[in-house]
KETIDO-378238 format. One record per residue (C-alpha): residue in one letter; x, y, z. Coordinates in steps of 0.02 Angstrom, whole numbers, plus 50000, padded with zeros to 5 digits. Each point is the difference from the previous one (the first is absolute). Example, Ala and Ser with C-alpha at 12.3 -4.5 7.8 and 13.67 -1.06 7.14 Angstrom:
A506154977550390
S500695017249967
END
This chain:
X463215005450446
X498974984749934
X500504985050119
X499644980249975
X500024992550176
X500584987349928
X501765008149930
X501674993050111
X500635018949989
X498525005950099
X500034986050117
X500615000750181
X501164984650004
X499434986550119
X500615000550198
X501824998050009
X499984981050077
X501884997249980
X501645006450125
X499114983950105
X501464999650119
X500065019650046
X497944998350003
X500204983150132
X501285008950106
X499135018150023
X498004989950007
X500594989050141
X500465016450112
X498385008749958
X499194982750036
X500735000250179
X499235016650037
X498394990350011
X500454993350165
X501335011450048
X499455018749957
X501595008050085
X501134991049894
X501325012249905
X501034996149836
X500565010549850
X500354993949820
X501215008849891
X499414993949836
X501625004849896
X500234998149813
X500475012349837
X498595008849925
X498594989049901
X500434984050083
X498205000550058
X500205007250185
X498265010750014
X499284984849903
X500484987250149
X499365014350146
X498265001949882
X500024979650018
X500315001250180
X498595013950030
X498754987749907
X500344987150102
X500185008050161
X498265009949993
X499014981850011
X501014995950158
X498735000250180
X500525014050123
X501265006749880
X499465018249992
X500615014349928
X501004992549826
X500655017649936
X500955002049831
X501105015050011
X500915011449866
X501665005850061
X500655010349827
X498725013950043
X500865001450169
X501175009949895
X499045013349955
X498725001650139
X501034994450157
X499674985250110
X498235005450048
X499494994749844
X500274981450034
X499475002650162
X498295005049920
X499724984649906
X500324990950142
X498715008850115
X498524999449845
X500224979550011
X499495001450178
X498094999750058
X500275008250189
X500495015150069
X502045003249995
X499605015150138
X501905002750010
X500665001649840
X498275007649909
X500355017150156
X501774999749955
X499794999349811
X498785014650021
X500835008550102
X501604995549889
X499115006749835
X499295014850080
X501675006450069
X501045000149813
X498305008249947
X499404986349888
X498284997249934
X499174987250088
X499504987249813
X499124987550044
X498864990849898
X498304997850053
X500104982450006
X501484999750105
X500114991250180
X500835013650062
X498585011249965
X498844990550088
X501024997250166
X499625007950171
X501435013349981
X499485005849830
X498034999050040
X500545009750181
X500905014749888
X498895013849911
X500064990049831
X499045015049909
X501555009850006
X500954985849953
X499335000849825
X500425018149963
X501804997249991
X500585008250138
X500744988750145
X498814996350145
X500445010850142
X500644985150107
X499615000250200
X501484994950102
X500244979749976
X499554999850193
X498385009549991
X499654989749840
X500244984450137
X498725007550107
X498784999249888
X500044983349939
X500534994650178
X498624988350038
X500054989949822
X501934999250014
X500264993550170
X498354988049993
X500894991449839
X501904999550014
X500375008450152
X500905013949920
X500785012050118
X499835018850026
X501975001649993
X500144993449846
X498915014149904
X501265012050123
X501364995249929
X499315004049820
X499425015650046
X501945004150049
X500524995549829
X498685011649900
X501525012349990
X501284987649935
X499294992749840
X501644989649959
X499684991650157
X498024998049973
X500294990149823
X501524990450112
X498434994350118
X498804994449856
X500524983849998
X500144998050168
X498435005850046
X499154987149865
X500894986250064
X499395000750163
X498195003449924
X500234983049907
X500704990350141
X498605004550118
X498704996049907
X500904982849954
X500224995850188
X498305003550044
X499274990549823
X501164985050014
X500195005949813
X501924998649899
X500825012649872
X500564995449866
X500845015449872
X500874999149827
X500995015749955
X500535000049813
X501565009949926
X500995003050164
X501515008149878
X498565010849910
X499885011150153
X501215016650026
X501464996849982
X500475008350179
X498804989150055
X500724983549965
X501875004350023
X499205002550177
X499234983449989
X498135006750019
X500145004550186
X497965003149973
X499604983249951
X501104992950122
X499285010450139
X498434992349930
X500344983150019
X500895000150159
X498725008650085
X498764989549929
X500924984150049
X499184989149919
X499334993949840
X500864993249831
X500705012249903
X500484998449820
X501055012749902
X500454998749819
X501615009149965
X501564997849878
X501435003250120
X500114991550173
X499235009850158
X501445001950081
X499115001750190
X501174998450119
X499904995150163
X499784986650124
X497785007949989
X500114991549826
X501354986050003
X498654986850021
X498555008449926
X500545005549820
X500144984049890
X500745002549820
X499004989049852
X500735002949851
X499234999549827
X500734997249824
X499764992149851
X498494988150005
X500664984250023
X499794987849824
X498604989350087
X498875015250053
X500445008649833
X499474983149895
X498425000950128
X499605017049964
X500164995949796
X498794986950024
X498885005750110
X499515014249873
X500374991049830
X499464982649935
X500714989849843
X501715008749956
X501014994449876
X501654993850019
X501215012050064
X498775015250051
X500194997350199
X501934998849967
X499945015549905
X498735009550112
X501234994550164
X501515007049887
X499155017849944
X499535003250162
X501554996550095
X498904990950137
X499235017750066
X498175001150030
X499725015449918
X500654995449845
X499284981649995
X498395008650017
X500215011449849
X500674984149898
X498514987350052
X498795018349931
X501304998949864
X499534981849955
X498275004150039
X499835015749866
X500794986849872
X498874989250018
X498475009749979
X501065005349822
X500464983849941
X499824981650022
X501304993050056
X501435011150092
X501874989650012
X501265007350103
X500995009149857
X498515009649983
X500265005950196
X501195015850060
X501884993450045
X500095013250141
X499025007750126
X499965018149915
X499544992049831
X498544992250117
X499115015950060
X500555008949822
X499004984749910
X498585004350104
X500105017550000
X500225000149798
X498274986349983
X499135013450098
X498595010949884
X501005016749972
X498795010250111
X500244989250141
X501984996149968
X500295019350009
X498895002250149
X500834984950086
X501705008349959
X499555019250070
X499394990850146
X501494989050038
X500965015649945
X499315010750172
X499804984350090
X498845007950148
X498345006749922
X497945001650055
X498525002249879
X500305017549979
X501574996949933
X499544985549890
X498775009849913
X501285015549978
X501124986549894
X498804997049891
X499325015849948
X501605004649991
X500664986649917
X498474998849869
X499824983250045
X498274989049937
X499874993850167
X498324998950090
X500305011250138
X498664993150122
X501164983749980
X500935005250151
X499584984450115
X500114990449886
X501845004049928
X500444997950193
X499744982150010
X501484998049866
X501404990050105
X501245013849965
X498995011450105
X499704998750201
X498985012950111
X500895008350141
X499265002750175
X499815020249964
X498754998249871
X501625001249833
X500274986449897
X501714991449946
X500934991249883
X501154988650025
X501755002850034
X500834989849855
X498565006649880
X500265017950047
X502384997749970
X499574990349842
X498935014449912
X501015014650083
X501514994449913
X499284992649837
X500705012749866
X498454994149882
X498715004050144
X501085018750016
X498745010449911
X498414993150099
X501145000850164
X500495018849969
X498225006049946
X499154990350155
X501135008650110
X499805016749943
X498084995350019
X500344995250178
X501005016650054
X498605010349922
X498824990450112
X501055000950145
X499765019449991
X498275001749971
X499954984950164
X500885011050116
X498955015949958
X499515007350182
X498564994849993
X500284982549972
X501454998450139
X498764987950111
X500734987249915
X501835006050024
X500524982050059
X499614992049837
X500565013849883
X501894998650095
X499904981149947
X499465003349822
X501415015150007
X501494985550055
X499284987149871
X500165012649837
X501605008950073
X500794982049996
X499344996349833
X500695017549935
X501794995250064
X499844981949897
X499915010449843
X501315007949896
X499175016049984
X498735011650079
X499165012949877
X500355017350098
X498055002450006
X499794985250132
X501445003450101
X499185018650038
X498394993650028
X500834984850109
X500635014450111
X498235009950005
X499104985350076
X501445000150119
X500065014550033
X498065002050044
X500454984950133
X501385009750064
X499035016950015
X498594985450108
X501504995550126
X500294985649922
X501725005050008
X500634982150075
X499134988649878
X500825008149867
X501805003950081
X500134978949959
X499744996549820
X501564991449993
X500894994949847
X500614981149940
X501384994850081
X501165005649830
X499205015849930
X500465009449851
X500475017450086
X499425007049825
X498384994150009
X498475014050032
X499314991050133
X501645000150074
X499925017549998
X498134997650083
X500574990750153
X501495010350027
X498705015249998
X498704994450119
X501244993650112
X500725017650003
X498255006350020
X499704990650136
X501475001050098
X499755019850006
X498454994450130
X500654985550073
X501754999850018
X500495019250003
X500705013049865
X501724992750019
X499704983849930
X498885007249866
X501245010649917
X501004986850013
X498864988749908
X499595013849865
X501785005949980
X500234982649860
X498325003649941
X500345019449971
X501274995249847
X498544989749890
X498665003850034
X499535002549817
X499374983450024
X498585006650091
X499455009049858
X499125016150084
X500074993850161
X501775004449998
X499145017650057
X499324992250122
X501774993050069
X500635017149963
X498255006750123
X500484987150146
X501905004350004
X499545019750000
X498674994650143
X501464991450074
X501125015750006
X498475010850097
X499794987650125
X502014998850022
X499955017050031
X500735007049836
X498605012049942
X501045007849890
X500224986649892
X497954993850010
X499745018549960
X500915002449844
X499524980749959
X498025003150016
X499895015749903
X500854991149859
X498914986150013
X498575008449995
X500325009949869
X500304984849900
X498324997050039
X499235011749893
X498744999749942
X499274988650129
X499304982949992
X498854993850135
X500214982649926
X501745000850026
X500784994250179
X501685010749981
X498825015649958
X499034997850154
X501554998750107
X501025013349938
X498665009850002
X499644995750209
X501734999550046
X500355019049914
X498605005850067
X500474992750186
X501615006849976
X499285016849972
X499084999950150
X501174993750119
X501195017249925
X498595009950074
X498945001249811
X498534995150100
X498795007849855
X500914995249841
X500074981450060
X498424998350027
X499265007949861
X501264985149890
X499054989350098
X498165007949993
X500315001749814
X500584978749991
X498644992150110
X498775010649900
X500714990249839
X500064984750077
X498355000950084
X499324981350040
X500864988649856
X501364998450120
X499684999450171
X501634995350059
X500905015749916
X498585011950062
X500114997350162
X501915002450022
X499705017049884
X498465003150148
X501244995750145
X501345010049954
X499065013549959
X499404997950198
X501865004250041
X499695016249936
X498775002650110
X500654991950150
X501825011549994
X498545012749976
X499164995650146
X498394999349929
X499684985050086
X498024995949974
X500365001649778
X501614986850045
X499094991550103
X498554998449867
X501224997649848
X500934983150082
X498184994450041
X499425001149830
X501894991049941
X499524984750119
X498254996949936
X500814999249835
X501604989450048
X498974988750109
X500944982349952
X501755008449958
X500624996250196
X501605008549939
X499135017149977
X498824998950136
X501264998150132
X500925014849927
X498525010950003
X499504992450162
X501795008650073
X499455015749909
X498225000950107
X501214996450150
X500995015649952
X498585010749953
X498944997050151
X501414999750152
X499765020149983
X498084999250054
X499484982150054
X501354990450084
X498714985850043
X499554995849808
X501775002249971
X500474986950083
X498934988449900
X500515005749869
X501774997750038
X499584981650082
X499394997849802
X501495006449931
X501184986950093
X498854986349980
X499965001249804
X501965004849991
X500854989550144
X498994986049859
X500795009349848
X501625002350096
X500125019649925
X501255008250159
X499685017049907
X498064999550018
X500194994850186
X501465014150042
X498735012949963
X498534991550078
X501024998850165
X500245019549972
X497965002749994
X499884986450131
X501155012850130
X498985015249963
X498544991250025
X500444992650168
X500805015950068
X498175009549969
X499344985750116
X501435005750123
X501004981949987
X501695006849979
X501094985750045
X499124990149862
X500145014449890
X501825002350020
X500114981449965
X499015002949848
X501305014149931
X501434989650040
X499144984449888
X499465012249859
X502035007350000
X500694980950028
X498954991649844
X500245014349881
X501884997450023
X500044981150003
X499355001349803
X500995016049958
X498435012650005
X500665018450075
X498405008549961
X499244987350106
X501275008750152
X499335015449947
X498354995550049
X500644992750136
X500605015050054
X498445010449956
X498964987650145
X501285002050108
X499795017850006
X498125000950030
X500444987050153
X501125010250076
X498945015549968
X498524989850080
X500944994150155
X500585019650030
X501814995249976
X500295016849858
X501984997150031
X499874983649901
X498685007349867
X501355013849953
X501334985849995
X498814988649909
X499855014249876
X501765005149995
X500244979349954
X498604999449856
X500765016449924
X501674990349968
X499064983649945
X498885008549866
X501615010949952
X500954982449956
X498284995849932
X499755013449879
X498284999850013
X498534999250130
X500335017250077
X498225004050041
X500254987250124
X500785013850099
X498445010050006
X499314989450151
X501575001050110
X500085019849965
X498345001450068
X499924991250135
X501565009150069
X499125017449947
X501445003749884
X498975013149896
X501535003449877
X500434982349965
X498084998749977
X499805011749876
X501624995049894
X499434983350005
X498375003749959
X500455010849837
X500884987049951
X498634988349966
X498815000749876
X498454995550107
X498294995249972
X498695011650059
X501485012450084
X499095015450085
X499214985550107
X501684989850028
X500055009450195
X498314996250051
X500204981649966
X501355000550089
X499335009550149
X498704987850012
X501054985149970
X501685005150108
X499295015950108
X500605015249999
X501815001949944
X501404995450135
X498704991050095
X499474980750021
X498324992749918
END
């Protein structure tokens, strides 16, 4: 792009010097903090969309930052609270501050490395270069893998000295963190908390104020303000002090007598005439008659648009010598079409795909264009984002405005550069959320929300986009970033009809089998089941999940019949494509769990050989449920070694790795209860995150084993009962089953063979109702000696390596009839 610095459309407009009243009112109680740091108020800055709200908070900020003892002034984002939860605010908060938070930088830590998340941070980040960071092994911290966290009390004993010497920290404090690292929900409840106090200690001991301006309250989740943002109320209260401004459309609606006196309303509307007049004239000399009349007409007295109309005026005067008012726009959207239209072409298209997907970087920018053939300098990129229409965000993404980005999403002459710019921006959105590009999860889920809602704002959506909408979903989902996308919630009036209808309704579904149990997702499929042609060939995928569904309910008859057909749809097979993949795994699972311990995993050899490293996600589920194969088999070192391998390649898919890390629980609580145990202390720290009950029923079964070897049977019995109590909670009866199985080697291992026989008399009945899993069996029979049941068990089970299959167990369970 060739730019003039001189051109109005390239120009940043000058500081926003009008709302003088609101500006007065909110100054004076920053002013005060000068001599009286603990002083508390909050501003609800209220007003409709474009009446210049994050205009009067920018205003603020500027002034503010010159103001003595006035220390941190931090801008914060709330829309990407949405998609990344309230950490993410939390963050921007903490990189504004230039001392140790000791509290809330352990409990985010510990926070992220509980739900298994990769710790990204940038290298110039604060955090990075605080005393908790710098204390942790930061080498490992690169490699993608969480840091292997000390207890948040040992943490405190090594950065005792520092801690107390400054702020007089307490030892307790870390405790009480360190009795949360198995309760993640309560861990992100803490976060703001646990900065709050960080802030206010610092400010007593400085003498220093706060002052904080959060922009588009209503742009969070919407869960999160129909609660009325407990976390940023937590925040402030705690914090109990400071001025706090927050920009939102609809009132906050904190009750309670906390806030009564605190929370002042200031309202903002139209500018009034005066300021408006002001504006006109502080930008424009020597109008003719009747332009400021016309200019205060067009723009209905809203900043936004008397901005576009002064650049209106502006453009028309470079063009011509004189401009009257008839030759101005008579409405606001004739304003910002007038200066759309005077754009060059290359820029007015790029300026449209832009607004089009709203929330964009440089990688993105330069995708349009390519894509778009546009004759548009590429290496313009700074210099496009000084245009007025277009505002950086804290996370690094860049913005258009509000009433820029409605006016070009429903402009029927903009349609055809609005559809191809989105179809641009779903392809990108798949190659972004490639695994090995899922460090930067947090901004992809933005970018996902912004083009979803820009989809819904358009008639149509070609077929092609809506499939490769779902992929980059779908390789979030198969991350554990099953929450994020559970909440891409529609407008408030959606077209049921509409694919990305469809897309919500199927990610919810998705995400409810993990979250909320397989109840609730059948019953959020069951509408979904009857069109989902709109999914184009994901509706395979819908048909994959409910057939999933089904096994996990219990009815293996129906997954059975369901898989084979699906995978022989799948012929010939496509690597590239996801429904292949998973028909393929789940036949092949099926399979094995019948007791076709060598035909499954020979499907599987023969698919991770074909998928090989283009797809690391997909290999190393092929890889770990080819391990099961092994593990029923109880060739324990190649299962052991084949869910290693998986978790190298999985390494930022948290999802995956705390699955795997409950299959290294169940594969080694036969031979090494002690690394068992961390294993399983893994397992429930990445799923208790995730919230997947099926993942932590059968850890709890490995977990009993495990602690029965080490003679702890009281815990062990506890462990059974858990493992039995979770799998029914979500509806799982092979998860009893295994249940069942542990139970059996407890009993065996306390010398109580009355309750093996009846533990095996119990599992015979569940894997009957089952239909499947009846080499789970084989352990029970041997332990109780039953050479009979052994052998009919055994020949009916297609084993790997079988003339050994007694000598692992000999050396694994003792002789038969006897304890380990």
């Amino acid at each position: 792009m060739t730019t003039n610095p001189s051109d109005p459309r390239l120009r940043r407009p000058a500081l926003f010097l009008n709302r003088d009243a609101q500006l007065r009112l909110i100054a004076d109680h920053v002013g005060l903090l000068e001599t009286v740091p603990a002083h508390l108020k909050v501003f609800e800055v209220r007003g409709f969309g474009g009446v210049g709200k994050t205009r009067l908070l920018q205003e603020l900020q500027h002034r503010s930052d010159k103001l003595p003892g006035v220390n941190p002034i931090a801008f914060v984002p709330l829309r990407p609270q949405a998609s990344v939860t309230e950490a993410g605010p939390l963050k921007v908060i903490r990189e504004k501050l230039d001392y140790d938070c000791m509290l809330f930088d352990t409990a985010l830590m510990l926070y992220l490395h509980v739900t298994g998340q990769p710790f990204n941070l940038a290298r110039s980040s604060r955090l990075r270069s605080s005393t908790v960071f710098r204390t942790l092994d930061i080498g490992r911290s690169m490699s993608g893998l969480p840091i292997p966290l000390p207890l948040a009390a040992e943490l405190f004993s090594r950065i005792a000295r520092k801690a107390t010497e400054q702020l007089l920290y307490k030892e307790y404090e870390f405790n009480v963190l360190s009795e949360l690292r198995d309760d993640p929900a309560q861990l992100l409840r803490a976060l703001p908390g646990c900065l709050a106090v960080d802030i206010r200690r610092r400010l007593e001991v400085d003498a220093r104020a706060f002052v904080a301006f959060y922009d588009e309250y209503d742009r969070q989740a919407p869960e999160t303000v129909a609660a009325h943002a407990p976390w940023l109320r937590t925040f402030i209260e705690t914090l109990g002090r400071g001025v706090h401004v927050i920009a939102t459309r609809e009132p906050l609606r904190w009750e309670g007598s906390a806030w009564r006196h605190v929370v002042e309303p200031v309202l903002i509307d139209e500018l009034p005439e005066d300021e408006c007049r002001e504006m006109v004239r502080g930008r424009l000399t020597g109008l003719a008659l009747g332009v400021e009349d016309r200019m205060l007409e067009a723009s209905r007295r809203i900043p936004f648009f008397l901005e576009t109309i002064i650049n209106v005026y502006e453009q028309l005067a470079v063009e011509q010598a004189a401009v009257a008012a008839n030759d101005l726009p008579l409405t606001p959207e004739g304003s910002v079409a007038h200066l759309l239209d005077h754009l060059p072409e290359a820029q007015r298209s790029l300026a449209i795909a832009l607004a089009a997907v709203q929330v964009f970087d440089e990688s993105l920018y330069r995708r349009l264009i390519r894509s778009l053939n546009l004759q548009v300098e590429v290496g313009a990129f700074r210099r496009f984002t000084r245009w007025f229409f277009v505002d950086e965000t804290e996370s690094g993404l860049y913005k258009t405005h509000d009433l820029l980005t409605e006016f070009v999403r429903r402009s029927t002459a903009a349609r055809s550069t609005v559809r191809l710019a989105l179809e641009v921006a779903t392809d990108s959105l798949y190659e972004r959320s490639d695994h090995d590009r899922l460090v930067e999860a947090d901004t992809t889920l933005q970018l996902l929300r912004s083009v979803g809602a820009a989809w819904f704002t358009q008639p149509t959506m070609p077929l092609a986009s809506t499939e490769t909408f779902i992929d980059a979903g779908l390789r979030l989902y198969d991350a554990g970033y099953w929450n994020e996308l559970s909440t891409m919630l529609p407008p408030a009036s959606p077209d049921v009809a509409h694919p990305m209808m469809g897309v919500v309704e199927f990610f919810a579904a998705l995400s409810a089998r993990r979250t909320a149990g397989i109840d609730r997702a059948l019953e959020l499929f069951e509408p979904l089941e009857n069109r989902a042609a709109v999914l184009g060939r994901h509706m395979r995928t819908v048909e994959l999940e409910l057939a999933y569904l089904s096994e996990i309910a219990g009815n293996y008859a129906k997954a059975r019949q369901e898989f084979r057909e699906l995978n022989r749809l799948a012929m010939p097979f496509k690597v590239s494509d996801r429904t292949h993949v998973r028909a393929r795994l789940h036949y092949a699972d099926m399979l094995m769990m019948d007791g076709g311990l060598q035909a499954g995993s020979r499907l599987l050899l023969e698919a991770y050989e074909e998928i090989g490293s283009r797809a690391p996600m997909d290999w190393a589920e092929f890889v770990r449920h080819r391990g099961h194969a092994f593990r029923f088999s109880f060739l324990l070192e190649q299962a052991e070694d084949l869910y290693s391998s998986a978790i190298r390649a999985a390494a930022n898919a948290r999802a995956l790795v705390g699955k795997l890390q409950t299959n290294l629980a169940e594969t080694l609580c036969w031979v090494d209860a002690e690394r068992a145990l961390e294993a399983a202390s893994l397992s429930t720290q990445y799923n208790d995150g995730l919230g997947n009950e099926i993942e932590l029923a059968k850890c709890s079964a490995a977990k009993a084993i495990a602690l029965a070897r080490l003679g702890e049977f009281v815990a062990a019995r506890d462990a059974v009962e858990t493992a039995a109590q979770r799998a029914r909670k979500v509806g799982y009866p092979a998860g009893e089953a295994f249940a069942l199985q542990a139970k059996a080697v407890v009993e065996s291992l306390d010398g109580r063979s009355d309750m093996v026989a009846s533990c095996s008399a119990e599992l015979a009945d569940s894997v009957r109702l089952l239909g499947t899993y009846s080499h789970l069996r084989l352990v029970p029979a041997w332990l109780m000696g039953d050479d009979d049941l052994f052998v009919d068990l055994a020949l009916d089970t297609d084993w790997l390596d079988p003339d050994d299959l007694e000598d692992r167990l000999r050396a694994i369970l003792g002789p038969p009839g006897s304890s380990a």
